[in-house]
C-alpha positions, 0 to 999 in steps of 0.5 A: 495454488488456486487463490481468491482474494477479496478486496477493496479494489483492483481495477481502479486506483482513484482515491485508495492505494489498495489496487497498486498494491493488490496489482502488483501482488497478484501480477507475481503470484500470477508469474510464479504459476498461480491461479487467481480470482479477485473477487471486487464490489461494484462501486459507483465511485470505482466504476466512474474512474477504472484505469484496469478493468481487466487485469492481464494477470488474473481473472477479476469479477465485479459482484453488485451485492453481499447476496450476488457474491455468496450465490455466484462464488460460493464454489471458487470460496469452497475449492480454494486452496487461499481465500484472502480477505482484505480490509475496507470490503463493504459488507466485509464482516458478512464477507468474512463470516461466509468465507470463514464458513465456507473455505476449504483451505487457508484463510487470511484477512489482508490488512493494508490499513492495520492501525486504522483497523485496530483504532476502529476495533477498539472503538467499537466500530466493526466496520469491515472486521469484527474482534470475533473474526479475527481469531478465525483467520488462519492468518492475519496479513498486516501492513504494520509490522512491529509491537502490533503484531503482537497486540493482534495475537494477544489482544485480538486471539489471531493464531498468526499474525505476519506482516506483510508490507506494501511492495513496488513493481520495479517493472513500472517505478524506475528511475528516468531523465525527465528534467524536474518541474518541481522543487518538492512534490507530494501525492495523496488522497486528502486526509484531515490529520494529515493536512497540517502537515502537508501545510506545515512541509509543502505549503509553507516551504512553497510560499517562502521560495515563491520562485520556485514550483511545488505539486500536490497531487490526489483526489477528494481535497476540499475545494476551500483549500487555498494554495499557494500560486506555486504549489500545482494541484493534480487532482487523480493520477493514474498508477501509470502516470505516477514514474513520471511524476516522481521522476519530475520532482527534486525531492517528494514527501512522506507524510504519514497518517497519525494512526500509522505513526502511533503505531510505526512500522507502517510504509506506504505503497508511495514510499517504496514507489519514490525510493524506486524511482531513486528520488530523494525522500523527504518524510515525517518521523515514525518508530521502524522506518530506520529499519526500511531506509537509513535516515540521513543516507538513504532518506530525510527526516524532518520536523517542520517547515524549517528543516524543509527549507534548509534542505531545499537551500543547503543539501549538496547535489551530488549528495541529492543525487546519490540519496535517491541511488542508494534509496533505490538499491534498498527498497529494490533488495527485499520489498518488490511485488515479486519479494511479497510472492515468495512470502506470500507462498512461504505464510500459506505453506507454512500453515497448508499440507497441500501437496503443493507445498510439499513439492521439491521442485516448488522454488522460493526465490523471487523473480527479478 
């Protein structure tokens, strides 16, 4: 298939988890025979800060403006056989209606934010997608699984709405013998509602074991935050930085935005790249992580600060140990980039007569 996507960002990882997850999509697309064109804004904060300015597996082109895309792509949009639209483009609902108008085949929007989405949509800010659009999609591509597949179909008029969750490259995110620096670890950009509970399961639990050393690393926290002498601040990795960093920690965190735990059913990126990695998962609680990873076995749920310090001081070794591997085998069965691919292929086919599609020898089974 010809394939153009329109996204947030594939060419730099500061400050979004977009591009990890865009690369390791079309990394796979690319390998099953693909052809695709990532078609990206070019932002100054994204120019200052780019790890991949061309991506091996695709061709990617920087547009300046609205105007500049419609009059330089408009033939790739027409002759397409997937135009996929993601969430957080600038101008998106521009963006949207010129694809909607323009496609020759299958539309999509991509959403790697869905509840932040929705919660926009319900408060009347159209920001990137407008509630008209989104029964033109042919599909919508959530990140949300779950109850809000249905509320985008019933509530929003989407004719079919998949999720679509984030994926890891098993390639990149494995397990290493780097001995660990730090007791617990986070990585995130900051988030206002997701900072008290990073203070409540990091920050508190560093101060009660002084002795010990913690890691908190992501852009854009604000410079009046205090820490801790013991809690490290990395201030922006890399994608390629981040299997050593995972591997350096005893344990890392999970702390979920509050959009996302009201709605469940939405795992980050950086959940199935710590589980790759077969490091022990300590998270917050949200409705449909027990379907991703068994609490208990194969990951930990907590509440509060307590609960951290009780796994810090009392949880066995060897059972540590064995949490990760059995995290690891998980998330490694059913949600690698190469697991979205044939998805992503199955979703189109299901709503394209292309010839493509149609043909015997067109094999969906994932390239591990």
């Amino acid at each position: 298939m010809r394939i153009v996507i329109l996204g947030l960002s594939i060419t730099s990882s500061w400050g979004n988890g977009h591009a990890t997850t865009y690369r390791g999509l079309v990394q796979e697309l690319n390998r099953r025979g693909h052809d695709v064109l990532f078609l990206e804004r070019d932002q100054t904060w994204y120019a200052d800060h780019r790890d991949l300015a061309q991506p091996p597996y695709c061709r990617a082109e920087l547009y300046s403006d609205y105007p500049d895309l419609v009059k330089r792509f408009e033939a790739e949009i027409k002759e397409a056989d997937c135009v996929l639209v993601g969430s957080y483009v600038p101008d998106g609902i521009s963006v949207a209606d010129w694809v909607l108008e323009t496609a020759g085949g299958v539309t999509a929007f991509y959403d790697i934010d869905t509840p932040v989405t929705l919660a926009k949509l319900d408060r009347g800010e159209d920001e990137y997608l407008a509630p008209h659009l989104v029964p033109r999609f042919d599909l919508y591509l959530s990140f949300t699984g779950g109850p809000t597949l249905e509320a985008i179909e019933q509530r929003y008029g989407s004719p079919r709405a998949r999720a679509f969750y984030c994926s890891v490259d098993p390639e990149v995110y494995y397990p290493t013998n780097k001995a660990n620096s730090w007791e617990l670890g986070y990585l995130g950009t900051y988030s206002a509602d997701r900072q008290p509970k990073l203070d409540q399961l990091l920050t508190n639990p560093a101060k009660h074991y002084p002795e010990r050393q913690f890691v908190v690393a992501g852009p854009l926290y604000p410079e009046w935050l205090a820490w801790p002498a013991n809690v490290e601040r990395v201030h922006h990795l890399s994608p390629s930085q981040h299997r050593c960093f995972y591997n350096a920690q005893r344990y890392t965190l999970n702390i979920t935005r509050a959009d996302m735990v009201r709605a469940g059913y939405s795992p980050s990126v950086r959940l199935f790249e710590a589980a790759a990695c077969g490091v022990p998962i300590v998270s917050d609680h949200w409705e449909g992580l027990a379907t991703l990873l068994t609490p208990g076995k194969e990951i930990l749920l907590v509440n509060n600060e307590e609960d951290v310090i009780e796994i810090l001081r009392d949880f066995p070794e060897t059972e540590r140990l064995e949490l990760g591997r059995r995290a690891r085998q998980r998330i490694l069965s059913a949600h690698t980039a190469a697991h979205r691919a044939v998805e992503f292929e199955m979703l189109i086919g299901g709503h394209s007569t292309s010839a493509l599609l149609q043909t015997s020898d067109f094999a969906l089974q994932p390239t591990l």
